[in-house]
N, C-alpha and C positions, 0 to 999 in steps of 0.2 A: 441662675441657681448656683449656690455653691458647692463647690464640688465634694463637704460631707453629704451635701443636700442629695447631689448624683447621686450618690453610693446609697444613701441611705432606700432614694425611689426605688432603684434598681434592688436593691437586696429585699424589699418588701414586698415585690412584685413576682419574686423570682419563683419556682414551684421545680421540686425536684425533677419533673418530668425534661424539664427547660435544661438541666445540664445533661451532658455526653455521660454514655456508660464509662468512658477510661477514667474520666473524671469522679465517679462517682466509686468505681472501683478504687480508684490511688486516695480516696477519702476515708474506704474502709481499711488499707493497709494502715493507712496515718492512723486511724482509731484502734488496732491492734497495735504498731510500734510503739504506741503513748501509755496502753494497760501494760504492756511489757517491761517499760519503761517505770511504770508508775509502781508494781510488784519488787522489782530489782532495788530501787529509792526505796518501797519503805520496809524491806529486811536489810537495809544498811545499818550501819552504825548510828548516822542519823536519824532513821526512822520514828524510834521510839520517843527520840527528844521532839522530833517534831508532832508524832502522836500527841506529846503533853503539852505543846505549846499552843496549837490548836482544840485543845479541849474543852474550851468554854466562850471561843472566838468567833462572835458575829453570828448573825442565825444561821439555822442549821445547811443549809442551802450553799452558801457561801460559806461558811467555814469548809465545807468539803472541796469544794472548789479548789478552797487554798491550800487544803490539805493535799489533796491527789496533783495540784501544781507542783507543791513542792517536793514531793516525791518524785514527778516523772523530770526532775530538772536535779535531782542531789549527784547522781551517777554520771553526766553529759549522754547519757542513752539513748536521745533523742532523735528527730529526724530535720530534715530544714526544705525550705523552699524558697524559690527566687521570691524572694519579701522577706525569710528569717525564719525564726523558730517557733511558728507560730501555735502549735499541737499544746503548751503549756495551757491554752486558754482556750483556742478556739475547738480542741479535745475534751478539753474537762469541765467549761461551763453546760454542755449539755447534757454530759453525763450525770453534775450534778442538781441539774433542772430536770432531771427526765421523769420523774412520774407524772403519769396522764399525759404522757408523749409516745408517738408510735418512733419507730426505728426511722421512717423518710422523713418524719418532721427532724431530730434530732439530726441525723444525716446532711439536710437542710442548714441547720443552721450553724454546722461544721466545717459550711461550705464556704457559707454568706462569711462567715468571721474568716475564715481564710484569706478568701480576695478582698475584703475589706482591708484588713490589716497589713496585707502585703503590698497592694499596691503602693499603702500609706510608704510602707517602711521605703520602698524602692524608688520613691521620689527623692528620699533621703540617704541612698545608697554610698552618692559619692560625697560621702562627709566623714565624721570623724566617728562615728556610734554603727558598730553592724555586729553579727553574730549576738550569741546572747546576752549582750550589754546592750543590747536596743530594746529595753524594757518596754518604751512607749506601744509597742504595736499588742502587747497585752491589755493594756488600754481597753484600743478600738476593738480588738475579737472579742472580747468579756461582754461588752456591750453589745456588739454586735448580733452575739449569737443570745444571747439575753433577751433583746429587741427580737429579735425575729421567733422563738420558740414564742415566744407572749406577746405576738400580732402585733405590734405599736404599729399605729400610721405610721405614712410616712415621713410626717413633719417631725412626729417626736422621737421616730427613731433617729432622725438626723441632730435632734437636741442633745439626747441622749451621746452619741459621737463626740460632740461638741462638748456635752459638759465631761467624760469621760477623757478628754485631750487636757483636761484645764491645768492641770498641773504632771506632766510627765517628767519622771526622775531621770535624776543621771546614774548612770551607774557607775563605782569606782572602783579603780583595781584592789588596791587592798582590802575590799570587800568581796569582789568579786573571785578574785583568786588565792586569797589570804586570810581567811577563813571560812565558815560555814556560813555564812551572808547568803553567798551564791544560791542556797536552796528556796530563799523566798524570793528572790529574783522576778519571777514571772508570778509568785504568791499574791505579793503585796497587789499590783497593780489590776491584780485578777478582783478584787476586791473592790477594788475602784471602780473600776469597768462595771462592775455589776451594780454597784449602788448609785452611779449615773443613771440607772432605768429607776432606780428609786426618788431619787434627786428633781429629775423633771415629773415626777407624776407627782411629786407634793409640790410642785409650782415654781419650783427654781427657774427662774430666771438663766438657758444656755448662754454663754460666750458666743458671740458673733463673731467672725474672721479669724476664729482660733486657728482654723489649717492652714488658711492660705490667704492672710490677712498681711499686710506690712508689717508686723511684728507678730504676725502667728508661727505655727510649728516651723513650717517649709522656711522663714528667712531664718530664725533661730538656730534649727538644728541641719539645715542642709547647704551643704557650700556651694553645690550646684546643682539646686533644683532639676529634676527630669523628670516634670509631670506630663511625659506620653504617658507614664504606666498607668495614670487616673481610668483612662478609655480602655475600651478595650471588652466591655463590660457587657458578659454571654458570649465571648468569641475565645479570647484570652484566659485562659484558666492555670492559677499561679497552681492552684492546689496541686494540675498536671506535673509538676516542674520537681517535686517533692524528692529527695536522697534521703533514704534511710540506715542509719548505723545498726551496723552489726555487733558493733563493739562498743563498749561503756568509755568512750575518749573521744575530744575534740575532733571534728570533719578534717580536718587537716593533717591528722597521724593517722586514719585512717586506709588510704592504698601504703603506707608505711607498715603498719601492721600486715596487711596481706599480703607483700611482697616478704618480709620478715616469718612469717608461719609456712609461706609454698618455701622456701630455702628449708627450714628447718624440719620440715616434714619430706620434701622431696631428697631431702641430704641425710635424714636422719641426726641432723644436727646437736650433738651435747655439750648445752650450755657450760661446761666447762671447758669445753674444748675450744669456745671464741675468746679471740684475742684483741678483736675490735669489730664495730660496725660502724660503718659511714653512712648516715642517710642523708641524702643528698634530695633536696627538694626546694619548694617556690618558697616566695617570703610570706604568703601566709603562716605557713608553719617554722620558718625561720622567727618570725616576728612574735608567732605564741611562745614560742621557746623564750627569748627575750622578754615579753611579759610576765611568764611563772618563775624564770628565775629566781628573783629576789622573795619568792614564798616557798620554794623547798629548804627545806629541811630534814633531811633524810627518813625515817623512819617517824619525824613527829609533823612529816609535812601534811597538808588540808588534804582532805580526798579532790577540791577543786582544782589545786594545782596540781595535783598527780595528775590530772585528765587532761593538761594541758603539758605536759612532762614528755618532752620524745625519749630520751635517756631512759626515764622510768619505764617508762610504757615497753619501748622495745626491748629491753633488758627481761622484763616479766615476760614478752610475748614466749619470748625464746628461753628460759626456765620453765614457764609450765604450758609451753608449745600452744597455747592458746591465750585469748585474752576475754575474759569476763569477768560479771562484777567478785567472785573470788575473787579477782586481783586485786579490787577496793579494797579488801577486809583488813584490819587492821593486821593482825597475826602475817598475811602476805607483806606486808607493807614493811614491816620491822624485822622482814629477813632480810640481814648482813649480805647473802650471796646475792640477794637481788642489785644492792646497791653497790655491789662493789664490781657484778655486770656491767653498771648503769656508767660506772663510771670511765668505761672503754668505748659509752657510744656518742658521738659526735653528730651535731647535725651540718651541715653545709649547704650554702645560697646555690642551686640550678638557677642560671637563668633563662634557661629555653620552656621550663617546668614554671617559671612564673609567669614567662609570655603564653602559655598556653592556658594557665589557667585564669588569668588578670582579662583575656578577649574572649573567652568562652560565654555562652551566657549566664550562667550560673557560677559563681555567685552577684558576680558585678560586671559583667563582659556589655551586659544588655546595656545598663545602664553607662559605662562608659562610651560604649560606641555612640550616645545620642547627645553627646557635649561636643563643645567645640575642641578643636587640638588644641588651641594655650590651654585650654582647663584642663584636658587629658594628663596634657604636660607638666600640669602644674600637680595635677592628684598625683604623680608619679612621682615629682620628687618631696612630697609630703612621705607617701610612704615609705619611700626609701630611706627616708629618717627613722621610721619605726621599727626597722630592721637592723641598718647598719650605724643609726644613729648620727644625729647632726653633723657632726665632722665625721663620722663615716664614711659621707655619700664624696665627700672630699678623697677620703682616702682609699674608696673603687669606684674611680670614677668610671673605669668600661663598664661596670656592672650596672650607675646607675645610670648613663649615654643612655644604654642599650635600653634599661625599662624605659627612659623617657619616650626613646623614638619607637619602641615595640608600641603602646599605648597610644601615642600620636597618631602614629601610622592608621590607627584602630577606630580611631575617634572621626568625627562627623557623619556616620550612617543615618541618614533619614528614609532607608524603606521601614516599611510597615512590619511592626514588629508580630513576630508570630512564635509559638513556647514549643510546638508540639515537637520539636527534635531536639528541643533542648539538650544541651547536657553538661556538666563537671567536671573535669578534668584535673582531679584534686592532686597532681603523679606526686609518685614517690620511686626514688631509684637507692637498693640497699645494696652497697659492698657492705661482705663480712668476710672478716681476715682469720681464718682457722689458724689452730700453734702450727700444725702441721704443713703450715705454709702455702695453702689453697686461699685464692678469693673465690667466694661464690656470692656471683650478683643476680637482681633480679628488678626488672622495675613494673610499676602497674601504676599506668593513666586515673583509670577512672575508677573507683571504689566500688567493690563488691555493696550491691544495694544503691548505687548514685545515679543519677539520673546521664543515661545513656549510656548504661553498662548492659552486661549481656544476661543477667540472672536472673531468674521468674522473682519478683519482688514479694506474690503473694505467700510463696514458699517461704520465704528468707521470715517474710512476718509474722507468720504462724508460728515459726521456730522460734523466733523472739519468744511471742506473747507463754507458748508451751512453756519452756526453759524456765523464763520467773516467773509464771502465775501456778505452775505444777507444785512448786516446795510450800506454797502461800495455799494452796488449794486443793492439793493432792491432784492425782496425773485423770481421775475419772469427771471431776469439777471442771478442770481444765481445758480437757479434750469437750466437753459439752459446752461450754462457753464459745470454744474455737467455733465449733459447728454454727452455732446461732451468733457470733458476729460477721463470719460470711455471707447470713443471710440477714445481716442486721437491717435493711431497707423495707423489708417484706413482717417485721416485726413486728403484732399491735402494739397497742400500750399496757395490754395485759401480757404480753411477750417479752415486752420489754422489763417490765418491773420481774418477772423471770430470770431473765438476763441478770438483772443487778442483783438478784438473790443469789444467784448461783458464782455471781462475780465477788460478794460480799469476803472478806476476809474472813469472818467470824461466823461461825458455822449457824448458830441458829440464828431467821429459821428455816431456811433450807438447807438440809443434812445433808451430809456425804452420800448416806443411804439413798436419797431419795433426789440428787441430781442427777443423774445417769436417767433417771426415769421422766424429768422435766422437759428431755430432748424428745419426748415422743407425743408431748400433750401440744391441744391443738394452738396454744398461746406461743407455744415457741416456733410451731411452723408459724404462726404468723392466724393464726384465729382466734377467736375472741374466749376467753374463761371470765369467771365472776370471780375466781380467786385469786387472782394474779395481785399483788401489791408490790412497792417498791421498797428500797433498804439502800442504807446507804453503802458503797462501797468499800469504805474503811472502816 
């Protein structure tokens, strides 16, 4: 069989009772960080435009799809897991398939498109495509979750996989960080995924050995194949593995940002009063820097490259002593005082902070340690180009010696891999040089919300989802919403279609008045009404 054919068995098969409650709990933080996510996108600047551009796009089903994709990807507000970013699709096709679905079926197949599409990505990990420029694994979750809410066997959900791989994009920087492109990103391909299940039920003829075929995905897009991660399948659970942002900016400025907010809070810190900041970190975030460069432009720069912007970001953290999506808003963006902050902050390669975070399991640790060391050795000085650039890696060369043999060292593990202690290690270490001639430093490992950090996740997620769906919903819609997707499993499908009323942007036809009151009927605990109907969310 092959191995979409595995995945497919296996996800057909599967029944919520079969996964673990942690797993089934970090499903529903992910379905709150993605509405929160998806509220903050579409009161952005892009919202409206992308309101109108999906306005008469594809049935009704799949347009929303694309729509609520593109929203919960405009801001970077997202969350990741070992296999990528996968909440764009594997979040939002169920929500926009969900009427006459109870809350464990949707749940379900939230699930199924998660390990589906991660393992896919994580075969692919040590190549050239990851974070969210690995558009492909929107693909398979579109599908996936598609296939599974609407029962497909298991033959044709594997078609389905199959014909939904057939053509995966590439994604390019100047698109991706160089204008507003970025917001269809996981859009477009969510689209495709879904009309795959279309595709084979009108008799298309799937692709044979698209995944793992001598010229399917894995030889194309991955330099060194590591398909352990295929197995694993009801024991390994990627969905576990999941880091959730607190902040609207790339995983990578993230503990930079919280290391930058505890100085400036714990010091009482007046942004007029810094005179520089050093963030000193691994070359992931070295390397983003390097990429959004050549797309800032000060005040008329893309909101994508500002989320990719360590200068910008920290410079705003520490002006308005926090970082939310205000900071996106244009009016913040085209203050002088923010930019001329920006222009005292510097970033600089740690390289004890990239060997920790390069062998961790998340985001690529797993994956490297299961290659041999010439490969390790060879991906290391690939990256080190990405960073310090071709002749770069000539011109520090301790810096890149050291990633090679950190990496090496790391490479050839063959025990049995296992997620549950996973964790990220994404540090960041911030000097900040006051006039008054203090440095005050601080560093932080692993990001408030990242996987093996110390914070109640469920808490941090609610705060999300509250924050942007309250200005979208008012704070009494909101708070009822909260309550019924803690209990989203237990949901009928007359509970559910409640839910998506209450969740709708647009008041009728469930009112302000009469949400507050929807939390008490028996559809929202999870019992059956005759009146329950669905609406779309935007």
């Amino acid at each position: 069989m092959s191995a979409l054919g595995e995945l497919a068995a296996w996800a057909h098969g599967l029944r919520l009772d079969d996964v673990p409650p942690f797993v089934r709990a970090r499903a529903v933080d992910q379905l709150l960080s993605t509405l929160g996510a998806m509220y903050a996108g579409a009161a952005s600047e892009l919202g409206p435009k992308l309101d109108l551009l999906f306005a008469d796009v594809a049935p009704e089903t799949t347009r929303e799809a694309m729509r609520m994709a593109s929203w919960s990807m405009v801001l970077d507000y997202d969350d990741v897991m070992l296999g990528g970013h996968t909440s764009h699709s594997a979040v939002v096709v169920p929500l926009a398939f969900a009427d006459g679905h109870s809350g464990a079926e949707l749940l379900l197949a939230q699930i199924v498109a998660n390990e589906i599409a991660a393992r896919v990505n994580m075969v692919c990990a040590v190549g050239s495509t990851r974070g969210q420029m690995a558009t492909h694994l929107h693909l398979l979750a579109a599908a996936a979750a598609r296939a599974k809410l609407e029962g497909l066997d298991a033959a044709t959900f594997a078609d389905a996989l199959s014909f939904a791989l057939a053509y995966p994009a590439q994604a390019l920087y100047p698109a991706f960080l160089g204008s507003d492109a970025k917001a269809l990103c996981a859009a477009l391909p969510v689209r495709a995924g879904i009309e795959a299940v279309d595709a084979v039920r009108a008799g298309l003829r799937a692709p044979g050995e698209v995944l793992d075929g001598p010229r399917g995905f894995f030889a194309t897009h991955a330099r060194v194949p590591v398909r352990d991660f295929l197995g694993g399948l009801g024991t390994r659970w990627h969905t576990a593995t999941n880091s959730f942002k607190i902040y609207p900016v790339c995983g990578y400025l993230c503990s930079a940002v919280d290391a930058t907010l505890d100085l400036v809070r714990t010091y009482d810190v007046d942004a007029d009063d810094v005179a520089s900041v050093d963030v000193h970190a691994s070359l992931f975030t070295v390397g983003m820097d390097a990429h959004s460069v050549p797309y800032i432009d000060g005040p008329r720069s893309p909101i994508a490259a500002l989320t990719f912007s360590t200068p910008f970001v920290i410079a705003s953290a520490i002006r308005a002593r926090a970082f939310t999506p205000a900071q996106l808003e244009r009016a913040w963006i085209e203050d002088e005082r923010v930019w001329q902050l920006a222009a005292r902050v510097q970033t600089r390669h740690d390289p004890r902070l990239t060997r920790d975070a390069l062998t961790a399991d998340i985001p690529i640790g797993a994956a490297l340690r299961r290659v041999k060391k010439w490969q390790a050795g060879g991906f290391a000085w690939s990256i080190a180009a990405t960073a310090f650039g071709r002749a770069g890696r000539l011109r520090r060369p301790v810096e890149t010696l050291r990633l090679i043999a950190g990496l090496t060292a790391a490479a050839g593990d063959r025990a049995p891999m296992e997620f549950e202690r996973a964790t990220k290690p994404m540090g960041a270490r911030v000097a900040m040089r006051l006039r008054d001639g203090r440095t005050l430093e601080r560093e932080v490992s692993i990001p408030r919300g990242f996987a093996g950090g110390i914070d109640d996740i469920r808490t941090l997620m609610i705060h999300k989802f509250l924050a942007a769906a309250a200005p979208e919903l008012g704070s009494a819609r909101a708070a009822t919403a909260a309550v019924a997707l803690e209990h989203y499993e237990s949901l009928s499908p007359d509970g559910v279609a409640r839910l998506v009323d209450v969740l709708a942007r647009e008041t009728p036809p469930f009112t302000r008045a009469s949400a507050a009151a929807a939390a008490s009927t028996p559809a929202m605990r999870g019992g059956r009404s005759s009146e329950g109907r669905s609406s779309r969310l935007s």
